[in-house]
Structures are given as C-alpha cells and as structure tokens.
N, C-alpha and C positions, 0 to 999 in steps of 0.2 A: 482534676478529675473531670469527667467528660460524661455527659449524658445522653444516648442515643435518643432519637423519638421514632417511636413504632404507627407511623402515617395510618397500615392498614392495617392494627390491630387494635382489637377491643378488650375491656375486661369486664368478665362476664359474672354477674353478681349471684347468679342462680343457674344451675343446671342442674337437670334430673330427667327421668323415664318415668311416661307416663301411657301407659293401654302401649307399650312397646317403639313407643314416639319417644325419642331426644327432643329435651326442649329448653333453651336456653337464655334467660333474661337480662338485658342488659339497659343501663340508664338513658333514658328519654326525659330532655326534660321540657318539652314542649313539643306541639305541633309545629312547628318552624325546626326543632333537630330531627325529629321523625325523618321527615322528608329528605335529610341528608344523613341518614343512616344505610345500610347495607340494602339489598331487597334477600339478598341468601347470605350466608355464613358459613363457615367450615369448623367445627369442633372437633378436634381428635380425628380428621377425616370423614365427618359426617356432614352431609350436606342439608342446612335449614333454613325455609324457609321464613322469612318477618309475615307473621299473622296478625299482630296487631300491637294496641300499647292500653296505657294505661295511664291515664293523667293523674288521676288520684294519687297515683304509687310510683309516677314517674318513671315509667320503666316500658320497655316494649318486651313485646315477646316472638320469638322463631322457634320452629318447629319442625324436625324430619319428618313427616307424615302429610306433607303438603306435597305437590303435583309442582316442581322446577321445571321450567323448560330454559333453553338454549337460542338465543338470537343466532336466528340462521342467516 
C-alpha cells in the first residue's frame, strides 16, 4: 500500500462564518511554522486571507473578509 503526500494541502481544524466572513483555522505551532504557512488559502473556492495566530492555542487563523491582492 502506498501513501500519497499532499505538499500543498492543509487540514483545517475549525471553520466557520462569522458577521458573513469564512474563516478557517489551522495548526501553528510556533512563530518559526507561522512564517512558513500560506499568506491566502482556498476553502471550497473561497479565498482567505492568514490574519493572524495564536500561541496559546497553537493555531493561526485566515479570513475571507480581508483585502488579497495579486503580485503584478
């Protein structure tokens, strides 16, 4: 048996809507993985921004209701 690894996917430990914002939380377990997590994300076709984290709870958080922009 054979195990694929999914390089550019995450598992996302919380999502939900909140004030009409998607917002999706996934495991951060230091400032040193922060820094090499996503800056946006895609949910179901939704595109979300990384707002911030949380060391206490080891978790960051992204959010559809932030301002993405595009390297031109």
């Amino acid at each position: 048996m054979k195990v694929q690894v999914m390089k550019d996917e995450m598992v996302a430990l919380e999502v939900g809507v909140v004030d009409g914002d998607t917002y999706v939380v996934v495991a951060c377990h230091d400032y040193d993985h922060l820094k090499t997590l996503p800056q946006v994300v895609s949910y179901n076709g939704i595109r979300c921004g990384r707002t911030g984290w949380n060391s206490d709870r080891n978790v960051a958080y992204y959010r559809s209701g932030v301002h993405i922009v595009t390297k031109a």
